[in-house]
VEXMI-995700 format. One record per atom (N, C-alpha, C, CB): x negated, y negated, z; residue in three letters. Coordinates in pm, whole numbers, plus 50000, padded with zeros to 5 digits. Glycine has a CB too. Example, Ala and Ser with C-alpha at 12.3 -4.5 7.8 and 13.67 -1.06 7.14 Angstrom:
<rs>
486815056950780ALA 487705045050780ALA 486805033050780ALA 488695044750905ALA 487155022550708SER 486335010650714SER 487104999750787SER 485925006050572SER 
</rs>
This chain:
<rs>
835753449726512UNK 835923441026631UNK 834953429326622UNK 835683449126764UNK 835393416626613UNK 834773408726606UNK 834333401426745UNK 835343402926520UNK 833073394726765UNK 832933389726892UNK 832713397627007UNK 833893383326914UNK 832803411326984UNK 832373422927073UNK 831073424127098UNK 832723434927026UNK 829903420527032UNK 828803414627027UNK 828413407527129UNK 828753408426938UNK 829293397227164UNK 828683386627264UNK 829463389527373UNK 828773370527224UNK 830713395427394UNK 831883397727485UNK 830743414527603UNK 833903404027343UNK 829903416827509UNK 829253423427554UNK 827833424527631UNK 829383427327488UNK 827343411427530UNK 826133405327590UNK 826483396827751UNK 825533393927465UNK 827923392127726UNK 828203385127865UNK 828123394827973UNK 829623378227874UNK 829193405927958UNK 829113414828062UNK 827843419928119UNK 829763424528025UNK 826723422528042UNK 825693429328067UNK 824363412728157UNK 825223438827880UNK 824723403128111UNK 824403391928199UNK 824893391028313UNK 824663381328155UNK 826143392828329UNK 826863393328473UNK 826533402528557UNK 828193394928470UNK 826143416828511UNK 826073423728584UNK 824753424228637UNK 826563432828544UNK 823923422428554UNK 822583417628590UNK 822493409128730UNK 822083408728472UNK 822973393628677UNK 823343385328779UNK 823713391728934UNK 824473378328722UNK 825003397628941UNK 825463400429017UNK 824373414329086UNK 826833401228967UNK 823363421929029UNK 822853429729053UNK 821513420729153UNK 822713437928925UNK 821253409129108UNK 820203402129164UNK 820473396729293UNK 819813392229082UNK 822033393329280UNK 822373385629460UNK 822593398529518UNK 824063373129494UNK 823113412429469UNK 822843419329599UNK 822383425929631UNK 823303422729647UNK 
</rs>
């Protein structure tokens, strides 16, 4: 799987993110 790497790093930013506004 190529790009699963970063497709993964995004998710784990977002959720972060989204963990900080609530």
């Amino acid at each position: 799987m190529r790009g699963a790497r970063g497709a993964w790093d995004f998710l784990c930013v977002l959720l972060l993110l989204l963990r900080v506004q609530t």
